[in-house]
Backbone as JSON Lines, residues from 0, in Angstrom:
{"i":0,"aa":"X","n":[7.69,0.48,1.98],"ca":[8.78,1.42,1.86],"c":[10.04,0.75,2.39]}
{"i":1,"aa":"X","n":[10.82,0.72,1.56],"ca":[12.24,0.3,1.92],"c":[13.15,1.53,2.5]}
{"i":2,"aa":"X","n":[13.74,1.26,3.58],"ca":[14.46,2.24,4.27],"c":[15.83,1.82,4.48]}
{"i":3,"aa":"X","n":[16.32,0.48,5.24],"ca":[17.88,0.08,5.16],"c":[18.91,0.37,4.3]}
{"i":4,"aa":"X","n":[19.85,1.3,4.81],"ca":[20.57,1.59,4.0],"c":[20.54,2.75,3.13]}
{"i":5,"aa":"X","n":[19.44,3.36,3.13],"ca":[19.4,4.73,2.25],"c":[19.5,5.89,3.13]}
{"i":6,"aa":"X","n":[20.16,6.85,2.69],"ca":[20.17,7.84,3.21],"c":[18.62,8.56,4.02]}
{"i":7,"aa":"X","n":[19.34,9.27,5.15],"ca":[18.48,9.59,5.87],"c":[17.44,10.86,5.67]}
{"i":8,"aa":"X","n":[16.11,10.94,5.7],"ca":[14.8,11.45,5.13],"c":[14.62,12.03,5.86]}
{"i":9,"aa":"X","n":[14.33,13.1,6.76],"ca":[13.03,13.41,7.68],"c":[12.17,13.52,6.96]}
{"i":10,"aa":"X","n":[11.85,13.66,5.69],"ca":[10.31,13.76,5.42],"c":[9.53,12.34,5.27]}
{"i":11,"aa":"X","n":[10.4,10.95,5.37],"ca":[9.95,9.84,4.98],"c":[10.39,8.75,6.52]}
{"i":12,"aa":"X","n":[11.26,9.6,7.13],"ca":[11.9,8.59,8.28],"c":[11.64,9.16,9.73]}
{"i":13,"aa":"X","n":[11.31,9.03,10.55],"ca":[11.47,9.18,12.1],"c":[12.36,8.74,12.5]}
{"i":14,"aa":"X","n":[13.4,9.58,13.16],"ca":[14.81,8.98,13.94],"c":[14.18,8.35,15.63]}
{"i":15,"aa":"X","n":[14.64,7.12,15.93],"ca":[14.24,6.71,16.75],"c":[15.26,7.34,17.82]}
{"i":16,"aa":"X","n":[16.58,6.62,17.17],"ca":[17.99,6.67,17.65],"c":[18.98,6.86,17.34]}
{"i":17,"aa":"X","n":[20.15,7.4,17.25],"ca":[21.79,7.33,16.44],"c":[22.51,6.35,17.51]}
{"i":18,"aa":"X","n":[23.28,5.77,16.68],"ca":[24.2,4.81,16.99],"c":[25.24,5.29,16.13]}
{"i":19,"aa":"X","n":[26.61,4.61,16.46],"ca":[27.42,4.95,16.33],"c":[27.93,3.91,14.71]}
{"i":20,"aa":"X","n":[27.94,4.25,13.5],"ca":[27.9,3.64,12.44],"c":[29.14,2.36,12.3]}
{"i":21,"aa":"X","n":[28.76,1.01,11.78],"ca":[29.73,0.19,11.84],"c":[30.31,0.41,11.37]}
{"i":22,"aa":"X","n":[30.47,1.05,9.99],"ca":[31.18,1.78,8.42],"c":[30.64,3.09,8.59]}
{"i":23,"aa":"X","n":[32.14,3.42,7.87],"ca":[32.22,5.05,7.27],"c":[31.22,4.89,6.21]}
{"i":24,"aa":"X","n":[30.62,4.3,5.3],"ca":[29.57,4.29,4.51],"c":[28.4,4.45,4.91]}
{"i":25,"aa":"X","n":[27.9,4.16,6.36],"ca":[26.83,4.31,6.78],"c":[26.63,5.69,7.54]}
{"i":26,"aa":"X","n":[27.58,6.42,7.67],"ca":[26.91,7.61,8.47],"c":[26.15,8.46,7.82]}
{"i":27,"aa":"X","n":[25.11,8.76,8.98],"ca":[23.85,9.55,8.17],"c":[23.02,9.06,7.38]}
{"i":28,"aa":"X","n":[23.11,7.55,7.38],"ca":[21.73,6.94,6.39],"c":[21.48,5.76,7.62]}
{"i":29,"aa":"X","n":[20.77,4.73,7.26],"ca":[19.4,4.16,8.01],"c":[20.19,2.67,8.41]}
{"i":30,"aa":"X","n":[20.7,2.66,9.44],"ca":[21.2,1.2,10.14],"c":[20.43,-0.08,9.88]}
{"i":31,"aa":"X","n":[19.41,0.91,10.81],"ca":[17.91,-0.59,10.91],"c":[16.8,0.2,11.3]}
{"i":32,"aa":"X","n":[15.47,-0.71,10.74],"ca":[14.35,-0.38,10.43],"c":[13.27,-0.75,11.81]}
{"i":33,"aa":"X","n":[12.94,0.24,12.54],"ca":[12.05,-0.52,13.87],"c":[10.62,-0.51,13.33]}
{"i":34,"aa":"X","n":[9.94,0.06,12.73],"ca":[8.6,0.09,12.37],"c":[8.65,0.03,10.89]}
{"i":35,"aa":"X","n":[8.07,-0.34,10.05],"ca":[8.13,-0.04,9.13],"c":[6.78,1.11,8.2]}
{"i":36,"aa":"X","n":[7.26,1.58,7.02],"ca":[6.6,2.88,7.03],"c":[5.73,2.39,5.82]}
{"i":37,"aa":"X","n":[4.76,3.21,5.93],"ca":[3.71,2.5,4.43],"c":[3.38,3.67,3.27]}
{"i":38,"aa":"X","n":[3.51,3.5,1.91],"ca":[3.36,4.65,1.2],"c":[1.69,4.49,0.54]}
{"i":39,"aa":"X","n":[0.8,5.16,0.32],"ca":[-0.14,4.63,-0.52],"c":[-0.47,6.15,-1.7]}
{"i":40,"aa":"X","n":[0.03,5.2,-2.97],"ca":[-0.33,6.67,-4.29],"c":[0.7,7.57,-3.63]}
{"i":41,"aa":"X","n":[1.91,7.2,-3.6],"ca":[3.17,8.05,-3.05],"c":[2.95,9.2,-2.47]}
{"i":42,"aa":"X","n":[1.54,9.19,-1.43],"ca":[1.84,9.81,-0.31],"c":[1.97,9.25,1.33]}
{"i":43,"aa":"X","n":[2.53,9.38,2.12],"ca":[3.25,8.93,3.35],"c":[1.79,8.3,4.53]}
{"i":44,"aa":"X","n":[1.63,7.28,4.25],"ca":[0.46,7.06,5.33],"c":[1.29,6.91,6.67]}
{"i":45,"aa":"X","n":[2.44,5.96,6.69],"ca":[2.8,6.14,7.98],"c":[4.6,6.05,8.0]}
{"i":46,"aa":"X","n":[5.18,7.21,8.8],"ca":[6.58,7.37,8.45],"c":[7.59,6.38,8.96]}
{"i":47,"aa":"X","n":[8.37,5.64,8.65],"ca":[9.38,4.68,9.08],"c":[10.24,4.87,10.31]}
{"i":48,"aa":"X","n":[9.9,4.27,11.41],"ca":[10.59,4.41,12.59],"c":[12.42,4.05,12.2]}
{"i":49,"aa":"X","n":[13.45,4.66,12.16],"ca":[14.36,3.93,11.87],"c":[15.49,4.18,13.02]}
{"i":50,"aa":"X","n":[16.68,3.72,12.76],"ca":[17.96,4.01,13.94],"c":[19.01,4.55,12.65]}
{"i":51,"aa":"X","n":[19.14,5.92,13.09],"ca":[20.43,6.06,12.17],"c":[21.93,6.2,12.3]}
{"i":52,"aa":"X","n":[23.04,5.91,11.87],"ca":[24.56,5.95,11.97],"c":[24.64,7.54,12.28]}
{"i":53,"aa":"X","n":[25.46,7.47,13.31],"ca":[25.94,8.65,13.97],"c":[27.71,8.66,12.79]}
């Protein structure tokens, strides 16, 4: 599962943390990726730890 950069999920993402976004483009979607999340037959085996733009 790719998460960087896409808008932010709770059904696919775990917020670890907000930070404060480098760009106005990034607020509210996915900075950086701490865990990464696994899909199998597009259902959610394990959800993506991420940090998102405040």
């Amino acid at each position: 599962m790719e998460s960087n950069g896409t808008e932010f999920n709770p059904e696919m993402h775990e917020a670890i943390t907000e930070i404060p976004a480098p760009t106005e483009d990034l607020k509210g979607k996915v900075v950086d990726t701490v865990e990464k999340g696994y899909l199998l037959n597009d259902k959610i085996i394990r959800y993506a730890k991420v940090v998102v733009g405040r």
